[in-house]
C-alpha positions as CSV (number, residue, x, y, z in Angstrom):
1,X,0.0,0.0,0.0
2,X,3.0,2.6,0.7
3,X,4.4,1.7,-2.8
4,X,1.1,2.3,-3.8
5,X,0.9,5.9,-2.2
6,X,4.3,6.5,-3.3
7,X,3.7,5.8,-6.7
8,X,1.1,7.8,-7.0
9,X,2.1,10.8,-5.0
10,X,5.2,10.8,-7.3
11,X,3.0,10.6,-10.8
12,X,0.6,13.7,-9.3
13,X,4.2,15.7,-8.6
14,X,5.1,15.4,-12.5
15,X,1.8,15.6,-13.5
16,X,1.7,19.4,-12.0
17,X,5.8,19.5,-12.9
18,X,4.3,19.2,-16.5
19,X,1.5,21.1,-16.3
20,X,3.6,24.1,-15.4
21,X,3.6,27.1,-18.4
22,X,6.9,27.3,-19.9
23,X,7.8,30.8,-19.6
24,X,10.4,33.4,-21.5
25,X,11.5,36.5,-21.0
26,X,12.7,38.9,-23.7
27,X,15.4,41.1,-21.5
28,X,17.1,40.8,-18.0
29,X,14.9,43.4,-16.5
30,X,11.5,41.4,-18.0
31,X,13.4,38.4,-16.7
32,X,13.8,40.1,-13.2
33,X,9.9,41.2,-12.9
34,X,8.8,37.5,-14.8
35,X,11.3,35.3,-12.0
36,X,9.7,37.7,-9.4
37,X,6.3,36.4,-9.8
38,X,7.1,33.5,-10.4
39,X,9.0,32.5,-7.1
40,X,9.0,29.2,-6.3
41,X,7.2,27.5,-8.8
42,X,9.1,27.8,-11.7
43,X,11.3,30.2,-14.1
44,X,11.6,31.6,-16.8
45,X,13.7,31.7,-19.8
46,X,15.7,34.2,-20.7
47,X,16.0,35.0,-24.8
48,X,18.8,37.9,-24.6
49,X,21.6,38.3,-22.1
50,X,22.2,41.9,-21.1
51,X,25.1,42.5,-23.2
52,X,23.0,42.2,-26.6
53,X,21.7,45.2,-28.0
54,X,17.9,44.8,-27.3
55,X,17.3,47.1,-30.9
56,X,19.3,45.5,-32.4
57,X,19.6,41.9,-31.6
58,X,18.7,38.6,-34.3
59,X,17.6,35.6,-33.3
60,X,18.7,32.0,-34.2
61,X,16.5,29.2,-35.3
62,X,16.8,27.5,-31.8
63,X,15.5,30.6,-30.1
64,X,12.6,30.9,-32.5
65,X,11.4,27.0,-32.1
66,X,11.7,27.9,-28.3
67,X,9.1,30.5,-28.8
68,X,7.1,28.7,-30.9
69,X,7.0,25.9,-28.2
70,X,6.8,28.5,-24.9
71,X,3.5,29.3,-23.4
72,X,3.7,32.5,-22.5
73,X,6.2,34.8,-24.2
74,X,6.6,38.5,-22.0
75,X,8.3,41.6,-24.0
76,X,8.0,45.1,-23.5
77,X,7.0,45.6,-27.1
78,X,6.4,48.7,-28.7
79,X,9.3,48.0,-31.6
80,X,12.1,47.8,-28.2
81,X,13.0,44.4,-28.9
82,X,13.1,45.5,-32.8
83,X,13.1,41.8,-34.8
84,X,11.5,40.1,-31.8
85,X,8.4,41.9,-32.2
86,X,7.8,41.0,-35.7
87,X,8.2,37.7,-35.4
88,X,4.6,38.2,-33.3
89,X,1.7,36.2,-34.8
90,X,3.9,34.7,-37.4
91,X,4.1,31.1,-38.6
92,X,7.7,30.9,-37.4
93,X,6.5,31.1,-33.9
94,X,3.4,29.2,-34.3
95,X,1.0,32.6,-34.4
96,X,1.5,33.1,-30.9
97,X,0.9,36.5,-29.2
98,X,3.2,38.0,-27.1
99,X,2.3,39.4,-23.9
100,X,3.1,43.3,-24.7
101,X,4.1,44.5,-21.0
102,X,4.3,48.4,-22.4
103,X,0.9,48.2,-22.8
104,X,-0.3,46.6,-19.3
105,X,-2.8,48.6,-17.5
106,X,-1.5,51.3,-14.8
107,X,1.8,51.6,-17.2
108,X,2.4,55.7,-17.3
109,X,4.1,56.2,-20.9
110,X,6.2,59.3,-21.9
111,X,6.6,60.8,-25.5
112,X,9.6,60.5,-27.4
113,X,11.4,63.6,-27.1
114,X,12.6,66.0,-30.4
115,X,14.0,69.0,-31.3
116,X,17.1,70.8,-29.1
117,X,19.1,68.7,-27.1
118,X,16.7,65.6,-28.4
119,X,17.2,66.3,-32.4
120,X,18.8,64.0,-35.0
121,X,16.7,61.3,-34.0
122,X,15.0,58.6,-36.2
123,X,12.3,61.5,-37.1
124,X,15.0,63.5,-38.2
125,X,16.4,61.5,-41.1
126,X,15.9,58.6,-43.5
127,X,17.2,55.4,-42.6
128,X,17.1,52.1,-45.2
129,X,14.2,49.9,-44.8
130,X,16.7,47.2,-42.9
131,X,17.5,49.5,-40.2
132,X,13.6,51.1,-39.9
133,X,13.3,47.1,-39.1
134,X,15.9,46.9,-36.9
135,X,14.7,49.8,-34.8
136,X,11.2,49.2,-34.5
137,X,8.7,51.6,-35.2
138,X,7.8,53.9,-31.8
139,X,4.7,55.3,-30.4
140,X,6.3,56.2,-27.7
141,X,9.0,55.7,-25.6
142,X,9.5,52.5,-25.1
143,X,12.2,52.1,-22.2
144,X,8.8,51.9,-19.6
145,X,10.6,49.6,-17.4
146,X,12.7,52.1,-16.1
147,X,10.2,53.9,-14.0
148,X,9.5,51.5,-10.6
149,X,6.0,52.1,-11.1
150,X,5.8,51.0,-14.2
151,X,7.5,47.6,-12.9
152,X,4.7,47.2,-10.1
153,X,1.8,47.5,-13.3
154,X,4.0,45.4,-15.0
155,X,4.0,42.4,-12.4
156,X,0.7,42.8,-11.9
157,X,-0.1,41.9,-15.7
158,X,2.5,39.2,-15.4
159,X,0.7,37.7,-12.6
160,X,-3.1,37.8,-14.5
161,X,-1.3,35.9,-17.4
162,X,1.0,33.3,-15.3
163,X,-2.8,32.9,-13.6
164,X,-4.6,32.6,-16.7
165,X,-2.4,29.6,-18.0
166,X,-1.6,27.9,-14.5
167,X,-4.4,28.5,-12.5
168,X,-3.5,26.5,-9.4
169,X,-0.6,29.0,-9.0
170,X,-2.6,32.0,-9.2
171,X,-2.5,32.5,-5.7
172,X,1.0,32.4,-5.3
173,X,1.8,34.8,-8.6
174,X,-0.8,37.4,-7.2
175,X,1.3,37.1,-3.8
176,X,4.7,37.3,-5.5
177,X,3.7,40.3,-7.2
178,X,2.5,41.9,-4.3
179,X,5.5,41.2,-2.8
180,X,7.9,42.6,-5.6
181,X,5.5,46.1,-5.4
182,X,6.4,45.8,-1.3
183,X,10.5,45.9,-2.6
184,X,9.9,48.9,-5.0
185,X,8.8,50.9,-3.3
186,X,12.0,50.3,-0.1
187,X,14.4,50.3,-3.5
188,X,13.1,53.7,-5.1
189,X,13.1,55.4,-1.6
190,X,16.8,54.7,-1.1
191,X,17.9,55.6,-4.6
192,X,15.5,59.4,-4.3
193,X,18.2,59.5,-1.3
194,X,20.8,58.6,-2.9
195,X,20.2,61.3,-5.9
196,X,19.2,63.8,-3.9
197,X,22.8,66.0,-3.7
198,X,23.2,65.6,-7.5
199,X,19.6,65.8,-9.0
200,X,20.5,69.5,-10.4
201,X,23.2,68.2,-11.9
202,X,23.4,68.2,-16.1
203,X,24.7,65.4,-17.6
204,X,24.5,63.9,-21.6
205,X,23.9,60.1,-22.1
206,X,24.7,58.0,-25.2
207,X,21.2,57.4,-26.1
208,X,17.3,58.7,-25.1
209,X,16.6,56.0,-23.0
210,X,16.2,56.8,-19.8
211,X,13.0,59.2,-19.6
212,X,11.4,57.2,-17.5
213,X,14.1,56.8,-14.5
214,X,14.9,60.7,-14.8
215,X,11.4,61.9,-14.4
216,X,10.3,59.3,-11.8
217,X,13.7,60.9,-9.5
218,X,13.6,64.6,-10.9
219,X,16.9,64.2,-13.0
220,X,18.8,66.8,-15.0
221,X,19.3,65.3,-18.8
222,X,20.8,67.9,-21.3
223,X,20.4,65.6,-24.6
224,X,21.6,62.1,-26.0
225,X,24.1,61.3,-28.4
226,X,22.3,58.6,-30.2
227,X,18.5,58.6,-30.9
228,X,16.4,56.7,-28.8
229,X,16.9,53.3,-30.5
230,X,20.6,53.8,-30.8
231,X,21.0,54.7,-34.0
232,X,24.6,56.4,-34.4
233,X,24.5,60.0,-35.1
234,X,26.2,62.4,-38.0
235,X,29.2,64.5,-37.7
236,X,27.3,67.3,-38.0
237,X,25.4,66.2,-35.0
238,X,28.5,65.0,-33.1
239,X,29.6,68.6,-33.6
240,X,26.6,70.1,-32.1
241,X,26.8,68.0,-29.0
242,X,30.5,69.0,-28.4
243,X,28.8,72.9,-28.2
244,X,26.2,71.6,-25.8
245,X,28.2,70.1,-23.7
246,X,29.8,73.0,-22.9
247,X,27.2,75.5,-23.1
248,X,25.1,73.7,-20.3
249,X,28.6,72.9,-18.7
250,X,27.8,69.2,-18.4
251,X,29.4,67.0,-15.7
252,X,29.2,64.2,-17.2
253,X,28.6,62.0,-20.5
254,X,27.5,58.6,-20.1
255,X,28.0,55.6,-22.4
256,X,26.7,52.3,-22.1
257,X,28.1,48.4,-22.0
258,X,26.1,47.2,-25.4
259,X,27.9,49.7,-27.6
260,X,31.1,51.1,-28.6
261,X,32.4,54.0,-26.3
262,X,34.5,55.8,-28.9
263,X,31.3,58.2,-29.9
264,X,31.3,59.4,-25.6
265,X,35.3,60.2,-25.9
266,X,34.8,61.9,-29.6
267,X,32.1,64.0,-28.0
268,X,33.8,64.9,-24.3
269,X,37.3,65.1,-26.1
270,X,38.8,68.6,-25.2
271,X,35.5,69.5,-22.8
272,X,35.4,69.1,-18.4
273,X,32.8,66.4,-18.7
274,X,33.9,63.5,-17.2
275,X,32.8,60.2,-18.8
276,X,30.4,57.4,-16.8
277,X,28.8,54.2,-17.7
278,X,24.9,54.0,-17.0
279,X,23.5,50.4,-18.3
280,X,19.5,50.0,-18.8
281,X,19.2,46.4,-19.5
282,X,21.6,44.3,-17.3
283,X,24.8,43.3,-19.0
284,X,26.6,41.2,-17.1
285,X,24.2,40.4,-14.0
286,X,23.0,37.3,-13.6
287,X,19.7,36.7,-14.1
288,X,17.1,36.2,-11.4
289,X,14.5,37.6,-9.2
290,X,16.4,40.8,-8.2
291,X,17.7,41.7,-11.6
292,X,14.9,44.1,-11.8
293,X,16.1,46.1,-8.5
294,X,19.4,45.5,-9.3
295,X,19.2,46.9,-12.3
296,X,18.0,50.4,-10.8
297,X,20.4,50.4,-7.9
298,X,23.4,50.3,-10.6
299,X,21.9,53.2,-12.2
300,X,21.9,55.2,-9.5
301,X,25.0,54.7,-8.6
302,X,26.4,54.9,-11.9
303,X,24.6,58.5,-11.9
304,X,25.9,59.5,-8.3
305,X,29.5,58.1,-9.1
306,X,30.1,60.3,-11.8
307,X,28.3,63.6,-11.1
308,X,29.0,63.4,-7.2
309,X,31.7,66.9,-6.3
């Protein structure tokens, strides 16, 4: 009779084992909010390490037949993920839908900004039909996960989803993502703190994407050097940005660890702005259920390092 029990105790386990959604995440910090709410009963999968370009990025036949065979797929969408968004509701991944975490409910979006300090964006000249692809076409900006509050409507539409296709774990997802709103808000107190002495403070960055972290903690951006899907700017704009920097004495230009760093020491070359690294996506961390908050604490200190006195 024990045998017996065991037996069958052991075929319900990999019954539910199996009955579990297999998950992916597009990007670290979807990874981070995904693992989050997904705590202890699974995770997920991540399709692009933190060092890859997410505008850029291709993706190989193995990663699409992993789509095509996942049960939920989570991007922030909106064009950010640029080839990965197109591949939505296509035969190569089975006509699945992607679950579009830009456009979950309670997600505040911002406008792309132009003109001044924002010009020679993708608005302000033609690009071949390849690299209109590669960039993804933007409503608005797109980097939404940058804001904490955005994270917290994010989790909470993970949660309905990861609920939707494993029901017997909706309790736990709704809890997890309570929990993960708990830790936002402790993390963004500590980092308004943490800005605080250097909030006035101008500073450049190598491209428009991070709105959403500057106006959430009252930032000082003065313009970007790249648009805001990274694509490289012209001489003539390169010259424009060395005036800037020193008509609005910058402290500081940032690049970032996904692309090359010669365009931040052509534009501070000869100027008193000091060069930092700010990195939006996660290169180099380890995925998993703090990548989100991780993510945000190395911003801030990236931004106090370099435009502390």
């Amino acid at each position: 009779m024990r045998a017996v029990l065991v037996a069958v105790l052991l075929a319900v386990s990999t019954a539910s084992a199996l009955a579990q959604p297999r998950v992916i995440a597009s990007v670290v910090p979807v990874y981070g909010i995904v693992s989050a709410v997904m705590g202890e009963t699974g995770q997920p999968e991540l399709l692009l390490e933190g060092r890859l370009s997410e505008h850029r990025a291709k993706f190989s036949p193995r990663q699409i037949a992993a789509l095509g065979e996942a049960d939920l797929v989570f991007i922030i969408g909106q064009g950010l993920e640029g080839k990965l968004s197109q591949l939505s509701g296509t035969d190569a991944v089975n006509g699945k839908t992607f679950v579009e975490l830009a456009l979950a409910p309670g997600v505040t979006t911002l406008p792309i900004r132009e003109g001044g300090a924002w010009s020679g964006h993708a608005h302000d000249h033609a690009h071949d039909h390849e690299d209109q692809e590669a960039e993804g076409v933007f409503t608005f900006d797109p980097h939404v996960w940058l804001d904490p509050e955005n994270a917290r409507a994010m989790a909470a539409a993970v949660a309905r989803a990861l609920s939707d296709a494993d029901p017997a774990n909706a309790p736990a997802y709704a809890s997890n993502a309570a929990a993960f709103a708990q830790s936002l808000e402790t993390t963004a107190a500590a980092i308004a703190t943490e800005l605080r002495p250097v909030k006035d403070r101008p500073y450049v960055v190598f491209h428009d994407a991070f709105q959403y972290f500057e106006h959430r903690f009252g930032l000082n951006p003065a313009g970007a050097i790249a648009d805001i899907s990274a694509q490289a700017p012209s001489a003539g704009r390169i010259a424009e940005l060395r005036h800037q920097i020193e008509d609005v004495k910058a402290v500081c230009v940032f690049r970032e660890p996904q692309y090359d760093d010669r365009l931040v020491t052509t534009v501070t070359e000869g100027t008193a702005a000091r060069a930092g690294v700010l990195d939006p996506i996660g290169a180099g961390l380890t995925p998993g259920p703090q990548s989100y908050q991780t993510i945000l604490v190395n911003l801030a200190s990236g931004f106090r390092d370099c435009l502390a006195d």
